[in-house]
C-alpha positions in Angstrom: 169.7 -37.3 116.3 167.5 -37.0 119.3 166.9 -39.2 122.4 165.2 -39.4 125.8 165.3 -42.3 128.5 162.1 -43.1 130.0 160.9 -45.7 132.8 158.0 -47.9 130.8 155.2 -47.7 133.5 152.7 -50.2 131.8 152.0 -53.4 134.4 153.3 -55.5 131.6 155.8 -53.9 129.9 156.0 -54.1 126.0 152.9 -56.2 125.0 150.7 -56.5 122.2 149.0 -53.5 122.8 151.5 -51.1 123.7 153.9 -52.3 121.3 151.9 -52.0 118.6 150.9 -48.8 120.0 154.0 -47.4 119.6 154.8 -48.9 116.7 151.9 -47.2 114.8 152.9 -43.9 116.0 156.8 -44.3 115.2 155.6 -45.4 111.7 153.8 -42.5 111.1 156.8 -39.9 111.2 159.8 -39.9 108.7 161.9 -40.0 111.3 164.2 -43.3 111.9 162.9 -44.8 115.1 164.9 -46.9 117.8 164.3 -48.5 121.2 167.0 -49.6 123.4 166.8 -51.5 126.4 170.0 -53.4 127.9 172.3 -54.2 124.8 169.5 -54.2 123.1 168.2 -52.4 120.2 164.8 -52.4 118.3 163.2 -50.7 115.1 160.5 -49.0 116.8 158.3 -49.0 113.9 157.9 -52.6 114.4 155.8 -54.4 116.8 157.5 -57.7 117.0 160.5 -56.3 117.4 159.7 -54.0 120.1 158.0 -57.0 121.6 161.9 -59.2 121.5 163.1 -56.2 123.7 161.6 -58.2 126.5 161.0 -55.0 128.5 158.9 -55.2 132.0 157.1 -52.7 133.6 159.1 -50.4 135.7 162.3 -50.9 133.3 164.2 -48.4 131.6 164.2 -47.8 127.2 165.9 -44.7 125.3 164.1 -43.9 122.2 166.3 -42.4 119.6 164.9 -40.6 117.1 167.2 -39.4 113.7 165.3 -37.7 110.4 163.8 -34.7 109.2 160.9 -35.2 112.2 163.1 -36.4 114.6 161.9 -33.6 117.4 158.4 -34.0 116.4 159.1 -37.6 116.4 160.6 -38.1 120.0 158.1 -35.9 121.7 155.4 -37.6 120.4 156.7 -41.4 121.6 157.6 -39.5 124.6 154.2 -38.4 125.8 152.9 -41.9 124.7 154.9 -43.9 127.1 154.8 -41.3 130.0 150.9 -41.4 129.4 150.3 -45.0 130.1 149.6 -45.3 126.9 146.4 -44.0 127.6 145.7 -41.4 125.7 146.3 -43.1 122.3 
């Protein structure tokens, strides 16, 4: 298992966009994906359930990341949310 903490920089937060976003590229590894945030916890390779995290711009998730891709996994969704989301 693997993990990082990040500050979501997005004005909105977890949205349409970003969420599904994220949840493409989590569903695209092997790896188990999860997204916590408060007590909290999401499948990241779902949209509407990143969405029900109700996370804000500025707020704090830890992605955790457990498979046979896990590093490959986690430092992909890393660079995702520390870019903005912008390069995706």
């Amino acid at each position: 298992m693997t993990q990082n903490t990040l500050i979501l920089n997005d004005p909105i937060g977890f949205h349409a966009r970003t969420a599904s976003l994220f949840a493409k590229t989590a569903s695209s590894f092997e790896a188990e994906v999860l997204v916590y945030f408060n007590d909290k916890k999401a499948n990241g390779k779902s949209m509407l359930s990143l969405m029900s995290l109700g996370v804000k711009s500025k707020q704090e998730i830890r992605i955790e990341t457990n498979g046979v891709d896990e590093a490959t996994a986690l430092d992909r969704l890393s660079n995702l949310v520390t870019s903005n989301f912008n390069d995706y």
